[in-house]
C-alpha positions in Angstrom: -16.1 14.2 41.8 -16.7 11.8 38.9 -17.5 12.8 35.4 -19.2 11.1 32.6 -17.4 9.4 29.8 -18.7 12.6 27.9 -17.3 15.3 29.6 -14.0 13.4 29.8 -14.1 13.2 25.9 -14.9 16.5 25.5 -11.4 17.8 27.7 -9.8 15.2 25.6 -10.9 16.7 22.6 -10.5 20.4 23.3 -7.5 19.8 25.0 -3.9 21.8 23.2 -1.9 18.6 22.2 -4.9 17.1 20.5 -6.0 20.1 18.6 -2.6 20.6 17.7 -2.3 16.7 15.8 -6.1 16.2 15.2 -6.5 18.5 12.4 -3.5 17.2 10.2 -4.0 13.5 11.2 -7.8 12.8 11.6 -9.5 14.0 8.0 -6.4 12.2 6.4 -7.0 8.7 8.4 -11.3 9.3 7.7 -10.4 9.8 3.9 -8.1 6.6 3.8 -10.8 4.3 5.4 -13.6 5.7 3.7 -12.2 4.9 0.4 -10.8 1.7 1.5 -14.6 0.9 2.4 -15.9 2.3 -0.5 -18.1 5.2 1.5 -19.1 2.8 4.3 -17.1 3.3 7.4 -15.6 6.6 8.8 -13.2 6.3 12.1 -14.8 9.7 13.4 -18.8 7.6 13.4 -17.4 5.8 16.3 -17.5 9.4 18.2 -19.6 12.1 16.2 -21.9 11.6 13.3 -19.5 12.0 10.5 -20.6 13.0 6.8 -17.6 13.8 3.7 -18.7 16.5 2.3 -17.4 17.0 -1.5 -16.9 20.2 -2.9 -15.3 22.2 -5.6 -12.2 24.5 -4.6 -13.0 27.8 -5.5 -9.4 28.6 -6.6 -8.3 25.4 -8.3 -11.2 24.0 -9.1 -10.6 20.7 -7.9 -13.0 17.9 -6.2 -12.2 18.0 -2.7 -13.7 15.9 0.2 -13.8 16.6 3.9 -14.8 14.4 6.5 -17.0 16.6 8.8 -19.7 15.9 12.1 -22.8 17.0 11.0 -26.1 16.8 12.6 -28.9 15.4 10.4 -32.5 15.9 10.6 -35.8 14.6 10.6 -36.5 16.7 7.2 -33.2 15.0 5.5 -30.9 18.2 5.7 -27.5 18.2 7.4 -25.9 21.3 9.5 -22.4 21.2 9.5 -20.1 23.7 11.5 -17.1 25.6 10.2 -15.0 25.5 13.3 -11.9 24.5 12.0 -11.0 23.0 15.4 -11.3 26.5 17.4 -8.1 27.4 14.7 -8.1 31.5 13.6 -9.3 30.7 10.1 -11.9 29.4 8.2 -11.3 26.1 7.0 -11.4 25.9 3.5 -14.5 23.6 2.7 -16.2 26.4 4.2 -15.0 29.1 1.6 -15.7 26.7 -1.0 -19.4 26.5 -0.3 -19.4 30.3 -0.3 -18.1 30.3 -3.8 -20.2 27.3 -4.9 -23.0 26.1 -2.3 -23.8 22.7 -4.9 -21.5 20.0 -3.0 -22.5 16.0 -2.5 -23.0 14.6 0.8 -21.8 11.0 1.6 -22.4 9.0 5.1 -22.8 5.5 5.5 -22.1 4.3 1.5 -24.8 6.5 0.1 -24.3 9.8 -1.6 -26.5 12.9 -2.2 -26.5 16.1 -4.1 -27.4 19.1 -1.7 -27.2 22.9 -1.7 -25.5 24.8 0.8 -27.1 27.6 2.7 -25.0 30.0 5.5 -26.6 30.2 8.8 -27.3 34.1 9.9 -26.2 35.2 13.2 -30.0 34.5 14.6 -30.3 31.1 12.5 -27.3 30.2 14.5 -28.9 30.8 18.1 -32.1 29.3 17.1 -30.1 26.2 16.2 -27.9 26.1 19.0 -29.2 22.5 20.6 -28.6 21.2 16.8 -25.3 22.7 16.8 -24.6 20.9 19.0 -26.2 17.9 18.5 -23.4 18.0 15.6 -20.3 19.1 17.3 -20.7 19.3 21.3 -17.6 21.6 21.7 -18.5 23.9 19.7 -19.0 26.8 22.3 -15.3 25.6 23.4 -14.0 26.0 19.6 -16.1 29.5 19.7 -14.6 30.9 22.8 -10.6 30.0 21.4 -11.1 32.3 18.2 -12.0 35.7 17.3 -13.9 34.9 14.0 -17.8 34.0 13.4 -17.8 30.4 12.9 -19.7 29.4 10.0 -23.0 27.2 10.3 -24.0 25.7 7.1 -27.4 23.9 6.2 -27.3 21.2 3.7 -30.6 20.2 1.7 -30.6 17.4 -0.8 -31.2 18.2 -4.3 -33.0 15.2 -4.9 -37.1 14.1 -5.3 -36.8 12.4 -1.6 -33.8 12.9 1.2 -33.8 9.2 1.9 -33.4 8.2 -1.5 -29.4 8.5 -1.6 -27.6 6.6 -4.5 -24.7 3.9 -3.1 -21.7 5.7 -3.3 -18.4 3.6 -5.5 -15.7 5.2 -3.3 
């Protein structure tokens, strides 16, 4: 039995080990080259559509930036998915947007304001193919935890979502 480069990815990246080293180790390389590049080049493009999201924490206060897949579409919003690597809790971008859905968008050296809108139960299984289309193993992630992963939709604030300013880092 052979199996595509996809599926074989997909074990990879679901597997225990991985999921146990990804989480500490791959938003802290993403961040590193993304500034080095000044918001043009993420590691994680090379396997998912990657976005850093910026928010505001909802405790401290404090910028904080999160590289994330997303799935963008035709009408310029981005879905991004709160599965934390299949991990028991929410990841913490997530909670932020709940406090404060106004957060900035960044992929490929441009930048835009957006608002942040939960996903209902129903939204989600309408959206499933997108969900997808943003993080293929998500129904693995779902099936390891208990909790309702969060689905977010993010619009641009802005006259037109392809007019995003250049970001400087």
């Amino acid at each position: 039995m052979t199996h595509s480069p996809h599926s074989l990815f997909a074990r990879l990246a679901t597997s225990r080990a991985v999921l146990r080293v990804a989480p500490q180790v791959l938003p802290h390389c993403d961040l590193f080259v993304h500034r080095l590049t000044r918001g043009r080049l993420l590691p994680s493009r090379l396997v998912l559509d990657t976005i850093v999201l910026g928010t505001t924490g909802h405790r401290s206060g404090t910028p904080r930036a999160t590289p994330l897949a997303a799935h963008r579409a035709a009408d310029g919003t981005w879905l991004v998915v709160g599965s934390n690597f299949g991990r028991s809790h929410h990841p913490a971008w997530s909670t932020n947007l709940l406090h404060d859905p106004h957060a900035t968008v960044t992929a490929q050296g441009r930048s835009w304001q957006v608002g942040a809108r939960q996903l209902t139960v129903h939204e989600k299984e309408q959206q499933h193919n997108r969900i997808l289309l943003a993080i293929p193993f998500y129904d693995t992630y779902a099936d390891r935890t208990d909790r309702d992963i969060r689905v977010f939709c993010l619009t641009p604030i802005i006259s037109s979502p392809g007019e995003g300013r250049r970001s400087t880092g």
